[in-house]
N, C-alpha and C positions, 0 to 999 in steps of 0.2 A: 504493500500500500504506500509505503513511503518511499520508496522508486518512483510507483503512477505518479504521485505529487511531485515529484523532481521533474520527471519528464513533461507533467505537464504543465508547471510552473516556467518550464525554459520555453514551451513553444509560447505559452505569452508572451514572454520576452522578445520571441524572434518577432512575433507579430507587433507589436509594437515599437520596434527598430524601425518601422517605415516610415518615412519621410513624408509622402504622398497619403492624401487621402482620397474617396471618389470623386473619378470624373479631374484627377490633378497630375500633373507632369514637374517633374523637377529635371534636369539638364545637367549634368556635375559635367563640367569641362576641365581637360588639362589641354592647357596651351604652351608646353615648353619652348622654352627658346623667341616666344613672341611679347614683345615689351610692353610693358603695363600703359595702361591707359588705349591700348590696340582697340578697335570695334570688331565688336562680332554680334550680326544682324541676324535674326531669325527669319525667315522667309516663307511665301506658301505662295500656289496660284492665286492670280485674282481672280475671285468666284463667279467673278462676271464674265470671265473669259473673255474678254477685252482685250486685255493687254497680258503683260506679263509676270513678274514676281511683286508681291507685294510686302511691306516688312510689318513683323508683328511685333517682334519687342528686339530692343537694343541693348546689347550691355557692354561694358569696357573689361580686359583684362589687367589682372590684379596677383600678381605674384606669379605667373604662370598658370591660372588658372582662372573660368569665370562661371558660373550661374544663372540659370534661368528657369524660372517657375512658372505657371500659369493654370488653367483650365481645358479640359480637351472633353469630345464627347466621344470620339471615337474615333479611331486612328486614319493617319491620312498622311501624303509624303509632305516631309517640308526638305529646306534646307538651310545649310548655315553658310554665310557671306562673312569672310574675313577682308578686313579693310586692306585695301592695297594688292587682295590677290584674288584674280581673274578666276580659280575655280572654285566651286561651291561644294558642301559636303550635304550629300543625299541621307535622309535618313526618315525615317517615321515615326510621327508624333503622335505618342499616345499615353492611356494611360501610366503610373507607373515612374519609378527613378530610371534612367537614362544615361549612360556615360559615353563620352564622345572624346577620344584623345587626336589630337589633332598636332597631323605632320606637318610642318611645315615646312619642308623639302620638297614634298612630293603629297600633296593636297589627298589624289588617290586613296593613299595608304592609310587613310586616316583609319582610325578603328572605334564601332559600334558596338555597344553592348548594352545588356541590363533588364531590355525586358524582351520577350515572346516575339512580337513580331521583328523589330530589330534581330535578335538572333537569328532568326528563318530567314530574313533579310541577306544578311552577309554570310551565310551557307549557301546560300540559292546563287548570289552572284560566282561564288566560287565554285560551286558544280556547272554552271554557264559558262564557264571561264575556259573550263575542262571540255566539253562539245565544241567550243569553238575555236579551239586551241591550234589546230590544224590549219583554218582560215589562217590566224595571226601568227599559226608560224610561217606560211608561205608567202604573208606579204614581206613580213622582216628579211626573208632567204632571197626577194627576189625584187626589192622596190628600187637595189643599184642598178639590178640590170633592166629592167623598166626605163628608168631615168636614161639612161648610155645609148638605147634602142630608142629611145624619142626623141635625143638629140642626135643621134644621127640618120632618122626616121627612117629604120631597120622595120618595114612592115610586119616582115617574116616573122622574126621574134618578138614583136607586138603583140599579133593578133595568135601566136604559142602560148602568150605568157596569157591571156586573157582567153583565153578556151580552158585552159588550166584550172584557172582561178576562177570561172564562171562555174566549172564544174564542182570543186570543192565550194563554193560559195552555197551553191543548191544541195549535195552533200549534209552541209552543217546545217541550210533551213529547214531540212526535214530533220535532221535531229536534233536541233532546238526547240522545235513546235514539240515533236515528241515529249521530250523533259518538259515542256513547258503543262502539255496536258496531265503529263503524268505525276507529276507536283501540284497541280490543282484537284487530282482525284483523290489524293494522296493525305491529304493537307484540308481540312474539310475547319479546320480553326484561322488560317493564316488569311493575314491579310494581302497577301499574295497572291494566292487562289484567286481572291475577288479580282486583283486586277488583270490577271492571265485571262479570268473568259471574258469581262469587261474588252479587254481589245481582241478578242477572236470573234467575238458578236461584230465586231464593227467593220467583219470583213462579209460581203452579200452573202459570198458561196461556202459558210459556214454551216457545219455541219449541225442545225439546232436541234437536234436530238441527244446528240451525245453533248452539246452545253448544258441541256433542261437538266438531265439525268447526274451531269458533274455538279448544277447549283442545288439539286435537290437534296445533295448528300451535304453543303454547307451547316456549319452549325447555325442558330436562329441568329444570333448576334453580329456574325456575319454577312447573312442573311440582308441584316438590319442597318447596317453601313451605306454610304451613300452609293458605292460602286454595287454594291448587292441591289439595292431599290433597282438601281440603272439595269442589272442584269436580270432582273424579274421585269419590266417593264418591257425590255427588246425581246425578250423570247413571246413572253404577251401581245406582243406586237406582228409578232411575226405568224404566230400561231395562228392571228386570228385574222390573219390575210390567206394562210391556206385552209383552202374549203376543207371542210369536214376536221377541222383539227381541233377545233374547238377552242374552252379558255381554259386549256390543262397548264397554262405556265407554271410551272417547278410548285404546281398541287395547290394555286392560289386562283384568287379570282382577280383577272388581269386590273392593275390602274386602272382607273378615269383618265382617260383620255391619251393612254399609251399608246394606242396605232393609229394616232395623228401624225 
């Protein structure tokens, strides 16, 4: 009995370590090497889709390191803009503490961690990285002798190198679409999933069968995101433009006014 009480005296404690409460985001940043007082801007689409990024909160660095907190309902990509440097660091704003170490060498490298979908995040790019590995090592093997053959406009080995690389090119799309479904079937939590069928819907000659059948196995909350709403509406949509198909979208009854 006085075990169970130890054991379950510490898991309060664990639970109570957190930072965050619902519906909140905290940001712990390490920014080695970059001088205090630096800006680092939080970014998102603008929801109008107008234009382009828009900044939501600001803050300076301070000893190597900076912070950011706020409110979130439900995850979505943002990014983070370091002042004076042209790339931006991709990552997903969501519930949850957050940590984001940030290279300043090589923007790239920067590293994500902390919570669920961020993890699935930089796993997913790294098995991406591995399918298309081939593409990128044939451009690296072959972009001097590209360059040497345009400037001495060698048709011959032009149009070798680009038969080549058209061929691996089609190669790796078919097995990026592959991983790409298969981490969506796979993954019925991530907010990844959501955006893999989101852009496969957005292609005509999509297969909306096997999209209905990958969002039906999403979890509700998923579901319930705003790329999920998006992915129940187009199949709704679509459904109910072919005859006899009914309003079976992913087992709901389609939006108002989705097959406009």
């Amino acid at each position: 009995m006085k075990k169970l009480f130890l054991l379950l005296s510490a898991s309060a404690v664990l639970f109570s370590c957190s930072k965050v409460g619902k519906d909140e985001y905290i940001i712990t940043g390490i920014a080695k090497g970059i001088e205090n007082g630096k800006t680092i801007i939080l970014q998102t689409q603008d929801p109008s889709g107008m234009g382009g990024l828009i900044n939501i909160d600001t803050v300076k660095v301070e000893n190597g390191k900076f912070e950011i907190k706020g409110k979130v309902t439900e995850p979505s990509f943002h990014v983070l803009q370091l002042e004076a440097v042209n790339e931006k660091i991709p990552f997903i704003l969501e519930e949850g503490e957050i940590n984001i170490e940030v290279n300043k060498d090589s923007i790239q490298k920067s590293k994500i961690s902390g919570t669920y979908n961020n993890d699935e995040y930089v796993k997913f790019n790294e098995e991406i990285k591995v399918v298309q590995k081939k593409l990128i090592d044939f451009q690296s093997a072959n972009m001097l002798k590209m360059n040497q053959a345009q400037q001495a406009k060698d048709t011959a080995v032009i149009n070798s190198l680009m038969q080549e690389y058209q061929k691996i090119q089609e190669e790796v799309g078919t097995n990026s679409k592959t991983k790409y479904l298969s981490y969506a079937e796979t993954h019925p939590k991530s907010f990844i999933s959501a955006l893999i069928l989101q852009s496969m819907l957005q292609d005509p000659s999509a297969d909306i069968k096997q999209a209905e059948k990958i969002f039906k196995g999403f979890d509700e909350e998923l579901k319930n995101t705003k790329p999920g709403k998006e992915i129940k509406e187009r199949i709704a949509a679509v459904n109910s433009s072919v005859p006899g198909a009914g309003a079976s979208a992913a087992g709901a009854t389609p939006t108002p006014g989705a097959a406009n």
